[in-house]
C-alpha positions, 0 to 999 in steps of 0.5 A, spaced: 495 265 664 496 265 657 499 273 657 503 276 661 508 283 661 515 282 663 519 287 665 526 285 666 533 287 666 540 283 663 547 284 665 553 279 661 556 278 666 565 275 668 564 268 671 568 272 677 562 278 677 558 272 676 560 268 682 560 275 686 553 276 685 552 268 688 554 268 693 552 276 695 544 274 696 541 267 697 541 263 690 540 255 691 546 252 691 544 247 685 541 251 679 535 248 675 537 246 667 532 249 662 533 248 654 530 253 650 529 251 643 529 257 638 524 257 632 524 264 627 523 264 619 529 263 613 528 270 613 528 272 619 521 275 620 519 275 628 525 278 629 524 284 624 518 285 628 522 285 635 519 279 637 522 271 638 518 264 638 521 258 643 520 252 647 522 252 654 524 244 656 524 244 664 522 240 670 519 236 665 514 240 661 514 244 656 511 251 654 512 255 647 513 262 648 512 269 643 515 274 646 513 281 643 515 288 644 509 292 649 509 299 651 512 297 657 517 291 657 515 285 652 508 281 651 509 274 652 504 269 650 504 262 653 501 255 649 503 249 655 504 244 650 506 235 651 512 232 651 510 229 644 507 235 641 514 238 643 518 232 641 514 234 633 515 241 633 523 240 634 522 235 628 518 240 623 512 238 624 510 245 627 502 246 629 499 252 631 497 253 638 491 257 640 494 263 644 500 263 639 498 262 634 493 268 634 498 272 636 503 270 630 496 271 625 496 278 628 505 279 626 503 276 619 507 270 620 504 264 617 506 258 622 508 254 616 514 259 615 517 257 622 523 253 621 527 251 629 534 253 629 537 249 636 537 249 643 540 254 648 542 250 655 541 254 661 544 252 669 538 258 671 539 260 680 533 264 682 532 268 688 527 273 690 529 280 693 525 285 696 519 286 690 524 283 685 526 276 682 534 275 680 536 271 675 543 268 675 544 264 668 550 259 665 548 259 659 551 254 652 550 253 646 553 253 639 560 252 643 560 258 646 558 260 654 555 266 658 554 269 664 548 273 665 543 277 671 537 278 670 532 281 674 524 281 674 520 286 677 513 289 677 515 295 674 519 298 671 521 304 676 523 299 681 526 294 676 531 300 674 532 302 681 533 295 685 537 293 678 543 299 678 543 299 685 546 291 685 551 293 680 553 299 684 554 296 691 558 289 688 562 293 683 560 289 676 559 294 669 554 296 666 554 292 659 548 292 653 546 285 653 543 282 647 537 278 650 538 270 648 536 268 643 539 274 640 546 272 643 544 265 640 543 267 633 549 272 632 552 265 634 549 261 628 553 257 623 550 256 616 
């Protein structure tokens, strides 16, 4: 599927709330690591426009990914793309992919203008409950680290539902949690 909407749910989280929420449902004893390598503008143009650009290393393949804003959660547009073809876009030597490509036409962003800014490193566990995904993600980069839960649904009654009342039940605080590639920028050194 080159588009889906996704609908989830972020909470940062103590390393102690973290391990509370591991061990209170069934994740995988050992996570999967995934690198998410950020691309933007000099000028920051996807995220004026909510929206961010990445490549996510894991298991071997790789995927770019546009995320924008929907109605109802963000839109995400997927180019599966080589290893080599990755390999090239960490370099500099960005080439537009088919569904990426028409969505960046369509923000106004030339896929000249893209620069890569680094990569994020996530230790990810995932486990499905009920009619939701959770999340728990160990995240680096830039010499910072975060605890994350993130929960996926169908929906965003039921994401909203499910999400608070985990948080309520293990006794974890509601944060705002930037997503991460705004975590990841706010933490670029110049």
């Amino acid at each position: 599927m080159a588009q889906e909407i996704e609908i989830e749910y972020k909470n940062l989280l103590t390393k102690e709330e973290f391990d509370r929420l591991l061990f209170a449902f069934p994740f995988p004893e050992q996570p999967i690591i995934q690198t998410n390598h950020y691309f933007e503008t000099r000028n920051f143009a996807l995220k004026d426009r909510q929206s961010a650009l990445r490549i996510r290393e894991k298991n071997g393949k790789y995927q770019l990914t546009l995320k924008e804003p929907a109605a109802e959660g963000l839109l995400e547009t997927h180019d599966s793309l080589t290893k080599e073809e990755a390999e090239d876009w960490l370099k500099g030597n960005i080439r537009g992919q088919h569904h990426t490509a028409k969505q960046l036409v369509k923000l106004g962003i030339s896929i000249d203008e893209l620069v890569y800014h680094g990569s994020l490193v996530t230790a990810r566990r995932e486990c499905k409950y009920k009619d939701v995904l959770l999340v728990l993600d160990f995240s680096t980069y830039h010499g910072t680290s975060d605890y994350e839960f993130e929960l996926e649904a169908p929906n965003a009654q039921i994401g909203q539902q499910a999400f608070d009342q985990i948080l309520t039940h293990l006794n974890i605080e509601h944060r705002t949690t930037p997503n991460k590639i705004q975590r990841f920028f706010s933490t670029l050194r110049s």
